[in-house]
C-alpha positions in Angstrom: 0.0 0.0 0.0 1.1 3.5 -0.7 2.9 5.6 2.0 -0.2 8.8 0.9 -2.9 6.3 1.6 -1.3 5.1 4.5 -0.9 8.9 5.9 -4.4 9.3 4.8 -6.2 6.7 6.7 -4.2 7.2 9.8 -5.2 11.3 9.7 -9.1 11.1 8.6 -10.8 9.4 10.8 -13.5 6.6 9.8 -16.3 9.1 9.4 -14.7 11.0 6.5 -16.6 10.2 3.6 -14.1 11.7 1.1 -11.1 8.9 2.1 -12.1 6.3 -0.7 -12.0 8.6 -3.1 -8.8 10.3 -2.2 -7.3 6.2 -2.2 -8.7 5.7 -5.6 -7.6 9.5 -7.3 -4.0 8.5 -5.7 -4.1 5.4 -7.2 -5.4 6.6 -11.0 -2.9 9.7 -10.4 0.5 7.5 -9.7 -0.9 5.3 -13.3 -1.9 7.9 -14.9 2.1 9.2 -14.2 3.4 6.0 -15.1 1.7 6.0 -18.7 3.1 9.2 -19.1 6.8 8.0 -18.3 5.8 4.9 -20.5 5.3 7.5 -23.8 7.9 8.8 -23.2 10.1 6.0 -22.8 8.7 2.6 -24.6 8.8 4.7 -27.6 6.6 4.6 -30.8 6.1 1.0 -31.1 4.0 1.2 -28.2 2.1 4.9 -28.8 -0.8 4.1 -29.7 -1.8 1.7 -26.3 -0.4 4.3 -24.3 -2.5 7.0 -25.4 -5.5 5.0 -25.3 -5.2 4.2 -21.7 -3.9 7.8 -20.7 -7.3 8.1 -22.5 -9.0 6.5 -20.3 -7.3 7.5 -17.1 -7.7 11.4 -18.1 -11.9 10.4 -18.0 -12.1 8.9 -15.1 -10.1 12.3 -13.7 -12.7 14.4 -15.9 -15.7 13.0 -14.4 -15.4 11.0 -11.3 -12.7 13.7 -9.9 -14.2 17.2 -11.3 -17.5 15.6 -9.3 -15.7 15.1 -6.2 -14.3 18.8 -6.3 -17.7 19.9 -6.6 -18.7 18.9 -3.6 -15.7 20.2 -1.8 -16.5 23.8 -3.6 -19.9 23.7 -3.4 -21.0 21.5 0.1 -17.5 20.8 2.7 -15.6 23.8 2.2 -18.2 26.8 2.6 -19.6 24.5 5.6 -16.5 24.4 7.1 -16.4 28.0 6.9 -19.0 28.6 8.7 -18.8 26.4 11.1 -15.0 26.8 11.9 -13.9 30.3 10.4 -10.6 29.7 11.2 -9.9 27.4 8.1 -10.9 30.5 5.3 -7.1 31.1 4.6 -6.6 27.3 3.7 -9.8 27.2 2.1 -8.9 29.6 -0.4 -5.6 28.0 -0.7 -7.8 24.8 -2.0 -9.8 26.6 -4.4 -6.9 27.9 -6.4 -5.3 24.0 -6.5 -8.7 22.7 -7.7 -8.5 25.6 -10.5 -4.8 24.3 -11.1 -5.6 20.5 -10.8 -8.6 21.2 -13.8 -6.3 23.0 -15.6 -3.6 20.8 -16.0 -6.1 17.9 -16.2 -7.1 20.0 -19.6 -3.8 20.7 -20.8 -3.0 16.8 -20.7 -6.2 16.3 -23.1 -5.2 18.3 -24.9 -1.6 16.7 -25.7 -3.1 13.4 -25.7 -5.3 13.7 -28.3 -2.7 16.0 -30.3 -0.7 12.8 -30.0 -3.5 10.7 -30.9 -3.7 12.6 -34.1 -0.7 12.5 -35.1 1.8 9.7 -34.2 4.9 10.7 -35.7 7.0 9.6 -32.7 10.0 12.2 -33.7 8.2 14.9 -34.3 5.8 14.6 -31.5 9.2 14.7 -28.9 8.5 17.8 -27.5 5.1 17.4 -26.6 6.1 13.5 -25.5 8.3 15.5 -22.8 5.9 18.0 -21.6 3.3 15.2 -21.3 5.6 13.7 -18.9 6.9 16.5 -16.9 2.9 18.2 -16.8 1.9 14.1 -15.8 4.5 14.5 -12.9 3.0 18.1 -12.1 -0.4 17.0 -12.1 0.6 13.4 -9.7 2.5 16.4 -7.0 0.2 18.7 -6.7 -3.0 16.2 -6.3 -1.0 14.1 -3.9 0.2 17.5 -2.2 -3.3 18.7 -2.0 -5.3 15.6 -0.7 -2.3 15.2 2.2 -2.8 19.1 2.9 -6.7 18.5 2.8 -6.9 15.7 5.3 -4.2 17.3 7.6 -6.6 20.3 7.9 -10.3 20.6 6.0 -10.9 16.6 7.3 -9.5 16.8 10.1 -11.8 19.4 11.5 -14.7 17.1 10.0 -13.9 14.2 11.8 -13.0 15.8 15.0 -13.8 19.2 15.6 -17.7 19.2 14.0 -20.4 18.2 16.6 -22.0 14.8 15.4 -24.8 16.7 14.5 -23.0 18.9 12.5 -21.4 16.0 10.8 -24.5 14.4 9.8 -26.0 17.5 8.3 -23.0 18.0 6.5 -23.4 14.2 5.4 -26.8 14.7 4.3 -25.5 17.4 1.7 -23.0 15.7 0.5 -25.6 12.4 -0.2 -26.3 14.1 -3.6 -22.8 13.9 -5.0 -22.2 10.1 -4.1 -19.5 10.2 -2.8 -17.4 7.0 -1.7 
């Protein structure tokens, strides 16, 4: 098991509903970095496999992930900030990854089906190495954010909200389905 996840479960306590999730984005992040190092350096031969599951990884980000920071934008964080003021400062901290995390996740669509489109290893090099190095970007900063995120923003959930407060928090975060 990953030493993140590891972190993760010992800091969040049972009752945060946003650990699975943060095991499974860790998880799709450190393949999703891997493919990238594997275009880069298995080469043409194996281009076109590469891409496609890059492909598929870069979905799952685009839906199942964009959802899950909806509910922290929309749902945990401005309850937080209410409830416990003292975590605005952080708060906005987290906003401006999520913008950075969607960002990147759209400039790595958009080399990956450049790519896609054209397969002419050689002259694709450059963008073969900023696919990489943007991969490795995107795999810091999400694992960066998610440790920062249960250290503080999850940590107040699970032990600084009454129960009550937990459950109604709970109950608004039902509509995203979250794990």
């Amino acid at each position: 098991m990953d030493i993140g996840i590891q972190e993760q479960k010992k800091k969040a306590g049972s009752g945060s509903c946003f650990q699975k999730d943060h095991q499974e984005f860790l998880q799709k992040s450190e393949s999703l970095h891997q493919v990238f190092k594997n275009i880069c350096y298995e080469g043409k031969l194996l281009l076109g496999r590469n891409l496609r599951r890059a492909g598929c990884l870069l979905q799952f980000f685009e839906t199942r992930f964009v959802k899950h920071l909806e509910a922290e934008e929309k749902v945990l964080y401005p309850f937080i900030e209410t409830h416990i003021p003292r975590y605005a400062s952080v708060i906005l901290f987290f906003h401006r990854e999520h913008k950075d995390l969607q960002e990147t996740l759209g400039e790595l669509r958009q080399i990956v089906e450049k790519l896609q489109g054209n397969q002419n290893y050689l002259r694709n090099k450059k963008l073969i190495e900023t696919i990489q190095w943007k991969g490795a970007y995107f795999n810091h900063l999400l694992r960066s954010h998610i440790k920062t995120e249960v250290e503080t923003v999850l940590y107040a959930f699970d032990r600084e909200l009454r129960r009550e407060e937990r459950q109604e928090l709970l109950e608004e975060l039902r509509q995203y389905q979250l794990h």
